[in-house]
N, C-alpha and C positions, 0 to 999 in steps of 0.2 A: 360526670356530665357528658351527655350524649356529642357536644357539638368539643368537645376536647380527643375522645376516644382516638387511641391509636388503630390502624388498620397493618394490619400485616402485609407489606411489599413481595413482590416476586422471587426477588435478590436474597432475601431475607431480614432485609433490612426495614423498617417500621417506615412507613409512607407519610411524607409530609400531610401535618393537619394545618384547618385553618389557622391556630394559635400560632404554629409556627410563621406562617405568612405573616400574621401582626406580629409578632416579635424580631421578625428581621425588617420590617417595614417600618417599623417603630410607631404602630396605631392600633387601635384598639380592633378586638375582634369584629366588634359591630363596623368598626370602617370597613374592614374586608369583606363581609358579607354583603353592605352599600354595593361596593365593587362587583361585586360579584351579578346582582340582581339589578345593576347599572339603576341605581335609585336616585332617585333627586337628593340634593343637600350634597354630591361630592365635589369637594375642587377636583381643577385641572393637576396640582400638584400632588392632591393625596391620591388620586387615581394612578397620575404614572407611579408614584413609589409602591403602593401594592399591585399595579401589574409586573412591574421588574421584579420585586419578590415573588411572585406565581412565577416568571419566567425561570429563576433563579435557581428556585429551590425545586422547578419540575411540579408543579402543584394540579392535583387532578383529585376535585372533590368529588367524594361519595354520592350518589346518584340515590342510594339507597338512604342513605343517615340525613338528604335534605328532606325526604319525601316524608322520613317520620317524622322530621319538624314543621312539615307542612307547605313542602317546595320541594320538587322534581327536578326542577332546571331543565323541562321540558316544554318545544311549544308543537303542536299537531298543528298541521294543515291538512282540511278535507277537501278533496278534491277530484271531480270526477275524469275518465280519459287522463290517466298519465304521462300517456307518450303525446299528449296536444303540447307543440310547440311553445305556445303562448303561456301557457302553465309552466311550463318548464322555465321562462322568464323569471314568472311569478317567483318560483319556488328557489331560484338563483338570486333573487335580488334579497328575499329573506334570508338565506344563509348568511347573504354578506352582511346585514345588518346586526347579526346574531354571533359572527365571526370571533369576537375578542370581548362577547360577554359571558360565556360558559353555559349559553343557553345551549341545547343538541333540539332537531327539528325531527319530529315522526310522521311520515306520510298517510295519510290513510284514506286511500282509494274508496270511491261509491261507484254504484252503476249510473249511468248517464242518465238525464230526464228522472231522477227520480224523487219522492215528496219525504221519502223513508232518511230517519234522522237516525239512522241505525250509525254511520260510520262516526258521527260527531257524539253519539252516546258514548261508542267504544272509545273514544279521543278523552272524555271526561269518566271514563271510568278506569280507563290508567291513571288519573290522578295528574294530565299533563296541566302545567300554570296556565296556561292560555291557549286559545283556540283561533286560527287564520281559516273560517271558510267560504267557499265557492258554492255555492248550496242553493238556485234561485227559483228552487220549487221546496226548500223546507216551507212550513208553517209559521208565519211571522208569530206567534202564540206561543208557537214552540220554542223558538230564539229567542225570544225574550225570557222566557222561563231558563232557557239553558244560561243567556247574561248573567241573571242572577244568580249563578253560580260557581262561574267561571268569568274568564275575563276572554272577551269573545272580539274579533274582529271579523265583518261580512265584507266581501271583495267581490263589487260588482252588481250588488243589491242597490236599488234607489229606492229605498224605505225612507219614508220622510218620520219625524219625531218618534226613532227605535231608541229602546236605550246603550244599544250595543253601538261600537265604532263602526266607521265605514269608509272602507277606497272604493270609486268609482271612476270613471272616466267618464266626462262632460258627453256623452253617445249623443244627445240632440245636436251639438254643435260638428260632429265626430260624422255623423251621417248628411248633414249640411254640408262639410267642406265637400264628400265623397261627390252628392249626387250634384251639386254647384261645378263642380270640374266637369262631370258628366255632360250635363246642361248648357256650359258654355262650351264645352270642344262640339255642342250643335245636335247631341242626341237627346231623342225624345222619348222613343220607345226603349223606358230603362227598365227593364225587370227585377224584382230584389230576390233572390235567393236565400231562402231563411231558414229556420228551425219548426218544427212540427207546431201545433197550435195550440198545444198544452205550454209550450218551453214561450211562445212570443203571447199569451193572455196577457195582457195586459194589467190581470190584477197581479200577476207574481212579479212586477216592474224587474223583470232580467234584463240584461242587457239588449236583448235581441228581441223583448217587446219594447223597450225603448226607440231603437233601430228601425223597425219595423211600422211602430206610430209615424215616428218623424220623417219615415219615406210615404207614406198614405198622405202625408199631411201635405207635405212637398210635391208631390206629385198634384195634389187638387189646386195648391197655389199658383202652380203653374197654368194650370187650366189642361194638364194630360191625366186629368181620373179616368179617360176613358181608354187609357194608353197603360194603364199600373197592371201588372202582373207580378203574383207572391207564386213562387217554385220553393216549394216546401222538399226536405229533405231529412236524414239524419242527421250526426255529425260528424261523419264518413267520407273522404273525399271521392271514395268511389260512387257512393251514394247520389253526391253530391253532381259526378260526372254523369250518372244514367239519367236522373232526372234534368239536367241542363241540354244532353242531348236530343231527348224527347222534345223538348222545347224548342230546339232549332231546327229541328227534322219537322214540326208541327205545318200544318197547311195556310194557317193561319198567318198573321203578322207577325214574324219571328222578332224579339227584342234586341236591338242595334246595341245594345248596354247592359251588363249584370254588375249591380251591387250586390256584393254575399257578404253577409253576417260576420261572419271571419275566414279568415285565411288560408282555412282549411276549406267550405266551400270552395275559396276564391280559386283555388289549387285544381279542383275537381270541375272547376266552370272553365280553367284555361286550358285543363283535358280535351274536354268535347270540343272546345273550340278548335284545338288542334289538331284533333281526332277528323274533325270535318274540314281539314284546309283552309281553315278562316283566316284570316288575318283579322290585327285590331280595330281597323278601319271595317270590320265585317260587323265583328263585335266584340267590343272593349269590356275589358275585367277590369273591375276595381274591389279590392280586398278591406279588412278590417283587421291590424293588430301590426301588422310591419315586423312579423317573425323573420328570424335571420333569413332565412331561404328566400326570403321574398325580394330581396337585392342579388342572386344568383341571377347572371346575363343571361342564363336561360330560362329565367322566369318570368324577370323583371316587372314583377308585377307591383302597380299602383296601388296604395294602401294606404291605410288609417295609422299612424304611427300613436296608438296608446301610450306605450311608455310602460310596457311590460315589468320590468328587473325595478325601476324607480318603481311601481305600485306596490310592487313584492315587499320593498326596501321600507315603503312608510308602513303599510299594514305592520309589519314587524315592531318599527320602532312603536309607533302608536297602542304594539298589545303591551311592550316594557313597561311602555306609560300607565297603561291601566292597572298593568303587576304590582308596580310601585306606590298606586297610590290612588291616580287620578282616576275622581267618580263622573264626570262631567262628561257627556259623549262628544264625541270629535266625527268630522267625516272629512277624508280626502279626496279634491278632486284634480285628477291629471287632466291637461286641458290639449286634444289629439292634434297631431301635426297632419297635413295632406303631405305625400311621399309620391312623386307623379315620376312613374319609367314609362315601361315601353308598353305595356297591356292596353293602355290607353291610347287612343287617338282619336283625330276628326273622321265621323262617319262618309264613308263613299260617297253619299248622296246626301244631300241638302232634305233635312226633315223639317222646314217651317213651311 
């Protein structure tokens, strides 16, 4: 029997099987596997005594020998820009979720803005249990097809009635807190610094057409639609800094205020500000995501605190859920803190 088979150890010596684990644990092979695929139906008791037996006996299942019974103990996350900050959150709060269930995590990078379901095809063509992606220009047709095959979690998608799971961040309320700080420390001319016009459509509900609605929306409420300005950019903070300087170099009504998208505009909007000697009081940053670097005294920049590493954390637990069992979609929503340093202040001048 496949799920007994000895494997040849390093040492020379025959490498602990699952059987051994249930015989020093004193439970049946299927509890150990429970454990293993952290499934519903385990107590708290039979879980610590087959993890002290994996501790015990050095237990490290076959990667290979689950995959031909139809389980990997692999989960992929797709994910575009590796080295973005906020991602790296992400991808740190699912390890820790994954930590002490014998899942292992595989990354697999795309090119930014893109519609191509190529990285999340390769993710389900290694055979990985489930899928974490970042993707808010796949094809809602496509994911849904892909669900039904895989057990899928979207992070950061506001699909309303998908069958797949979902972590998002509450962004209408997220962009409210940001430009409501802006508003009351007295500015009016707030500019938002976004993403290209394909990434903020409104029909792919990304984050940053979320973001982007609810600052248009906000902005009319107030009665300054004649005062909105969108600085479209990469997701580059250098990018981000040539186009915010253009805009303060401009002839026109320079903006006393930048909301950017995330924190990496935000980063490249407090360049050109310092680039041109401004101070906050000239014109105030305020960011989206509360990446570590964003409480550095030399940055100290005002932000949207998502709750990066906790998003990372549920997507995770929430794909185990699915592994195991549950058919019923779930969505998680983290609900964003305002984070007010020093990027921010009252404008020089009185704008009413």
């Amino acid at each position: 029997m496949l799920s007994g088979r000895m494997y040849p150890a390093k040492n020379g010596q025959r490498a602990t099987t699952i059987l051994d684990v249930a015989h020093h644990a004193g439970v049946s092979r299927a509890a150990v596997s429970k454990v293993l695929r952290n499934a519903y139906g385990v107590s708290p008791a039979m879980k610590q005594r087959v993890e002290a037996a994996i501790a015990e006996l050095d237990y490290h299942p076959s990667v290979a020998a689950r995959t031909m019974r139809g389980a990997s103990f692999t989960i992929g996350i797709e994910m575009p820009a590796v080295d973005n900050p906020f991602l790296s959150e992400v991808v740190d709060g699912a390890a820790e979720a994954l930590e002490t269930t014998g899942y292992q995590l595989i990354i697999a990078p795309t090119r930014v803005d893109t519609q191509s379901p190529q990285a999340l095809q390769a993710l389900h063509d290694r055979q990985v249990d489930g899928i974490i992606a970042i993707a808010p220009l796949a094809q809602a047709e496509w994911l849904e097809q892909l669900a039904g095959r895989v057990s899928l979690v979207m992070l950061g998608r506001h699909d309303e009635d998908a069958p797949y799971d979902a972590v998002v961040c509450n962004d209408d309320m997220g962009t409210s807190l940001a430009l409501e700080h802006l508003y009351d420390l007295g500015h009016r001319r707030i500019a938002h610094l976004t993403r290209s016009e394909e990434v903020t459509d409104l029909t792919t509900r990304s984050p940053h057409a979320v973001r982007l609605r609810q600052y248009l929306k906000f902005m009319e409420d107030k009665g300054l639609g004649a005062h909105a300005q969108i600085l479209r950019t990469n997701s580059r903070e250098l990018e981000a800094r040539s186009v915010v300087l253009d805009a303060l170099k401009s002839a026109g009504g320079r903006p006393t205020a930048i909301f950017a998208g995330n924190d990496e505009l935000a980063l490249g909007a407090l360049h050109a500000v310092h680039e041109l000697k401004l101070k906050p009081s000239d014109v105030s940053v305020v960011g989206y995501d509360d990446i570590e670097m964003a409480s550095h005294p030399a940055l100290s920049l005002t932000t949207i605190d998502q709750h990066g590493k906790a998003m990372g954390f549920a997507a995770a637990k929430m794909l185990l859920e699915r592994i195991a069992g549950r058919s019923v979609p779930r969505k998680y929503v983290s609900q964003p803190v305002l984070r007010v340093r020093e990027s921010s202040a009252r404008p020089a001048r009185s704008q009413d």
